[in-house]
N, C-alpha and C positions, 0 to 999 in steps of 0.2 A: 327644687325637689325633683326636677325631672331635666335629663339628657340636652342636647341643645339641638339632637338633630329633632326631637319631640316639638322642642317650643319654636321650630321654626316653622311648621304645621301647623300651630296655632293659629288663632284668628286672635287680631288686638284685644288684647284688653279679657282676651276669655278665658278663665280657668279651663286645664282639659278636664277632663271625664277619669277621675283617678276609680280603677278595677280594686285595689288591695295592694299588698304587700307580702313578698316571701322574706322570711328572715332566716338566716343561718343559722343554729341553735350550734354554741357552744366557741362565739364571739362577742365580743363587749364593744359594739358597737362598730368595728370595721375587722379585716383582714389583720394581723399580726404586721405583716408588710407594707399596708395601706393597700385600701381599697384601688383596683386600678381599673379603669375600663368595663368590659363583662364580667369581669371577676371582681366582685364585691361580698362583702356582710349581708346585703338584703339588697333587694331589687322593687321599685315602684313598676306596676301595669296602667296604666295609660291608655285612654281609648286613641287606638292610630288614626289616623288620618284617612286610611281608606283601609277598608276591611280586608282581613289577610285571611278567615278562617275557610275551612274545608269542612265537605261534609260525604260519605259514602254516596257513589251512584254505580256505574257498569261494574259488575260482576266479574270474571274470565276465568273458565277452568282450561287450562292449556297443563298439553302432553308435552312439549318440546323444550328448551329452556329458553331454544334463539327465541321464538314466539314469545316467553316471557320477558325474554330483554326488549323486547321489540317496544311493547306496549310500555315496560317502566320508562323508554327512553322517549314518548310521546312528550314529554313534559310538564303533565303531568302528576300531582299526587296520587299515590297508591299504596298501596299496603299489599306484599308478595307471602302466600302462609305455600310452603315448600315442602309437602304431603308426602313423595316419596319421588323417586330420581324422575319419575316420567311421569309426573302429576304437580302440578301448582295453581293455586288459585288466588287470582288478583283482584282485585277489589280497586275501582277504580274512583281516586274524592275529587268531587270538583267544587268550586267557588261558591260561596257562602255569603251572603251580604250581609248577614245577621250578626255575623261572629267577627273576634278577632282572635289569633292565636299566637301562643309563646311559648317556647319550647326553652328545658332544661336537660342541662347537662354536662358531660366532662371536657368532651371537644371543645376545639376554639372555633371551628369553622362556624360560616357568616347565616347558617341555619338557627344557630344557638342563642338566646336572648340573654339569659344566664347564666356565666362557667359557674359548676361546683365542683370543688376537691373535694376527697376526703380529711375531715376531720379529724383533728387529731386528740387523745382526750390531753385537757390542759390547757387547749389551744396554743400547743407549744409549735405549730406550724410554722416553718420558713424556710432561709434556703438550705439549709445544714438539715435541717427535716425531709428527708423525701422516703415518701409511698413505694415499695416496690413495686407492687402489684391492688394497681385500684381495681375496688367492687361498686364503683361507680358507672354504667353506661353511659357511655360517649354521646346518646340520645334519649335520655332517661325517661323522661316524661313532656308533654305537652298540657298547657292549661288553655280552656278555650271561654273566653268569656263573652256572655249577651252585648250587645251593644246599645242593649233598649234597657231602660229599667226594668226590675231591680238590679241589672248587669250581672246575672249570675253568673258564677262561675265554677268549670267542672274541671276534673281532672282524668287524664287517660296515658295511660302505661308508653313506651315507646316514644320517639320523636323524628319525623324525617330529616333524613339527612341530606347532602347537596344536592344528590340528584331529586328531589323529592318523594324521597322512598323509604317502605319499613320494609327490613325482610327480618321474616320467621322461618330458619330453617329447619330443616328435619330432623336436628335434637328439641329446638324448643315446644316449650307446652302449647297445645292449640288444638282446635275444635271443632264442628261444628254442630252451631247451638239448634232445639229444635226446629226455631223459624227460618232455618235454614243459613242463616249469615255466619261466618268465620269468626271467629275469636282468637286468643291467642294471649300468654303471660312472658313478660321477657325473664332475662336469664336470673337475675337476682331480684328480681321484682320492686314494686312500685306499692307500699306499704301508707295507709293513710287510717288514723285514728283522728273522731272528729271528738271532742268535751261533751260532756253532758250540761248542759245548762248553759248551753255558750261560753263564752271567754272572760269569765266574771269570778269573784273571789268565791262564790258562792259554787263554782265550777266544780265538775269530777270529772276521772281522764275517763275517755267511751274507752271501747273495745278495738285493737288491731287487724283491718283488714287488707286485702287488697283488689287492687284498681287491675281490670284488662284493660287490652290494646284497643278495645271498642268502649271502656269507660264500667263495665259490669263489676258490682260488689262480691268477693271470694272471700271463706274464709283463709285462713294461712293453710299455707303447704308445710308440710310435719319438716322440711328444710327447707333453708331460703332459696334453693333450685331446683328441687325434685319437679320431675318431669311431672306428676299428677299433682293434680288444681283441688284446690279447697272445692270446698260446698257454695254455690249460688246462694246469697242472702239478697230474696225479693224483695225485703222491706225495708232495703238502705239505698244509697245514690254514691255518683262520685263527685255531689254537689259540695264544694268546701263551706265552711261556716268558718265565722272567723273564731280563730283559735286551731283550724285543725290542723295535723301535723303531719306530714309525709315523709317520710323515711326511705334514700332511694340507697339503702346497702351503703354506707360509707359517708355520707350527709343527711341530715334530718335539716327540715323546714317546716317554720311555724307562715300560717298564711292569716293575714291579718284584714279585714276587709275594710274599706276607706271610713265604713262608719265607725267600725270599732276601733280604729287610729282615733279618730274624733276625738273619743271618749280617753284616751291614754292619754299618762303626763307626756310634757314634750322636751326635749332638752333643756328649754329655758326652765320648765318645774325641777327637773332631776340636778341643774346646777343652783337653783335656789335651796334646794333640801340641803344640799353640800356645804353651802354656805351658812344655812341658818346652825346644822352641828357646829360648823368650826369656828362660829361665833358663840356657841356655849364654852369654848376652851377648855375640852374634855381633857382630863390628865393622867399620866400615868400612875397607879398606885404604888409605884414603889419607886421611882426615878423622878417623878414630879415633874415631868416636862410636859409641854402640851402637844397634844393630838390634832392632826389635822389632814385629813384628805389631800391628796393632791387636783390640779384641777382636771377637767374633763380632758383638756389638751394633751395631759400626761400623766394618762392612766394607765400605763404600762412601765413608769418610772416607779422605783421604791424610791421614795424622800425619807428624809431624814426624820421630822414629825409622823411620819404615817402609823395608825394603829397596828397591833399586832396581836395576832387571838391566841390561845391556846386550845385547841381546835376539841382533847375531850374535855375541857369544864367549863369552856368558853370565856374563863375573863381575859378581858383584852387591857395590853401594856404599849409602851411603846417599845422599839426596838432594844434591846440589847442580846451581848454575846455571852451571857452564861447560862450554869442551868442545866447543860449537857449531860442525861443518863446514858449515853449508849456511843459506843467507838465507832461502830456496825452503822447505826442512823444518824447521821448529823442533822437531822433535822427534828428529832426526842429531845425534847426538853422538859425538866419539873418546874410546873406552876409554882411563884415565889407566894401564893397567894393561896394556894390550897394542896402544893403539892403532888398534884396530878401529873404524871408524865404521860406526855402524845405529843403529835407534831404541833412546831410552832409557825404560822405564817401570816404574810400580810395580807390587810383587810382590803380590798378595791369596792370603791363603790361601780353599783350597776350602772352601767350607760346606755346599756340598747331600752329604749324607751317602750318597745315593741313587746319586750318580755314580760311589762309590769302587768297585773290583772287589776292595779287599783292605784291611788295616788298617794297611797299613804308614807310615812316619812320609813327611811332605813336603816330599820332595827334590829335583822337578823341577817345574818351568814350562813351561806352553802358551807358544807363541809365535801371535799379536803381541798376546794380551792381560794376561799374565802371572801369571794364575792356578797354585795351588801345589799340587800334590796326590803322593798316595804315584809311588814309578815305574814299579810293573807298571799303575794307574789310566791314567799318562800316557801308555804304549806303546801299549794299549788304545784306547783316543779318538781317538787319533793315527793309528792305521788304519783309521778307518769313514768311508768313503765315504756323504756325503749328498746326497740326490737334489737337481735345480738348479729353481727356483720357478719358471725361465720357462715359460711354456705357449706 
């Protein structure tokens, strides 16, 4: 469950210090092309080995620019907010013992813990799929978590990049706040909605905010890059709970915390539920064949047995080729069973473990991509409003 350069930092025989989990919303369990390296479906946090996090100390309001390179090129973390051609002010972070820290984003450079692309809807990503123009930041965000019980952890806008530096220039949003410290929101911003009631079936989705560069709760900017900042909300955190969601313009991420993994079925439950259905020998009602999932291993294969829904009335058949209302859609078909025509498609069951809010067995389907998961899971999902990528 964790990397090999991780468990060689281990001590025998010791489990590490598992932080949570991000998960990439709108994958079944890995990358289309298989997860490779930094760039996967979901990322485990790990208490490191020796503390990596930063925390604000020396100040600098410098007139000149060399002066500002000077100090970023110390070595440094710092955060540069670029006020106007002969004004910037540096903020200097030094070493943290407390903390550890993990940066996300689109870069591959050796700063990044995380790559995320943008998402494609369908999760039709691959190599014939490419992004012209991603609204993902190359250093999107950083998570910085306690290293002491309860390991909490926060979230803050921005991520340093190789040199160990953020810069804010003179179009972006930024501030300063009244206790005097700098602020500051990146370009398409850093969007986190936490559940109400935690990550339970019994859950509702909270309210969309977002995260500054210093970790402060905003409400939204009337665009996703308008130069003016929401409203300050004092009575929230950019402390994650498990279940909450983050949205960085072109990838969304569910963050899962090690307890509330706990409590999730695990892969061995979600191929047990697979098997106890295809041991009922569900059949089609009209072709009389039997139904059956394919396995975990090849859930992106259509098989021959796989179910098949009618996506407006919902009865589900197995595969066949007729039925066709429409020249225009090939994919309109009339239900032989009640004559509804809408799309027809196949049924996969759910495999990211991470997404279920319970262990119940999989009895309903997303619409329009047909995916199978428990029904308090599906009620869930089905009421979280996601922010829209356009800037």
């Amino acid at each position: 469950m964790f990397s090999p350069s991780q468990e060689e930092h281990c001590a025998p025989n010791k489990e590490p210090v598992k932080y949570g989990e991000l998960v990439v919303l709108g994958y079944n369990g890995s990358l289309p092309n298989g997860d490779r390296g930094r760039r996967k479906s979901r990322f485990a946090l790990y208490k490191r080995p020796k503390a990596n996090g930063v925390k604000p100390s020396t100040v600098h309001v410098i007139s000149t620019p060399q002066a500002s390179k000077a100090i970023s090129c110390k070595g440094q973390h710092s955060i540069s907010y670029t006020l106007s051609r002969n004004q910037t002010v540096v903020v200097e972070y030094t070493h943290d013992k407390d903390t550890d820290m993990f940066q996300v984003g689109r870069s591959t450079e050796s700063p990044i813990d995380f790559v995320v692309t943008d998402t494609i809807s369908g999760s039709q990503n691959n190599d014939e799929t490419q992004i012209t123009q991603s609204t993902i930041s190359r250093f999107a965000c950083r998570i910085v978590c306690d290293r002491s019980p309860p390991y909490t952890a926060r979230i803050f806008a921005a991520g340093f990049d190789s040199s160990k530096n953020i810069f804010l220039g003179e179009k972006a949003a930024k501030w300063k706040n009244p206790d005097g410290h700098m602020d500051g929101l990146t370009t398409n911003g850093v969007l986190v909605m936490h559940p109400k009631g935690g990550f339970t079936e019994e859950s509702k989705p909270g309210v969309w905010r977002e995260i500054s560069v210093c970790g402060d709760v905003y409400t939204l900017r009337e665009t996703r890059s308008a130069q003016q900042r929401g409203k300050l909300v004092e009575n929230e955190t950019n402390i994650l709970q498990d279940g909450s969601l983050i949205d960085l313009c072109g990838a969304t991420l569910l963050w899962r915390t090690a307890d509330g993994l706990f409590h999730t079925p695990t892969q061995k439950h979600i191929e047990a539920l697979r098997q106890e259905i295809n041991a009922a020998r569900p059949q089609c009602p009209v072709g009389l064949n039997t139904l059956a999932f394919p396995s975990i291993n090849r859930k992106d294969v259509v098989e021959e047995k796989q179910p098949w829904a009618y996506l407006s009335c919902g009865h589900v058949h197995g595969y066949h080729n007729w039925g066709h209302r429409s020249d225009t859609e090939a994919n309109e078909r009339e239900c032989p069973m009640c004559r509804t025509i809408g799309p027809y498609v196949p049924l996969w069951l759910g495999c990211e473990a991470g997404f279920y809010v319970d262990a119940g067995p999989p009895t309903h389907a997303f619409t329009p991509c047909g995916h199978v998961c428990s029904e308090k899971s599906a009620k869930y999902w089905s009421q979280i409003p996601l922010p829209h990528v356009a800037v």
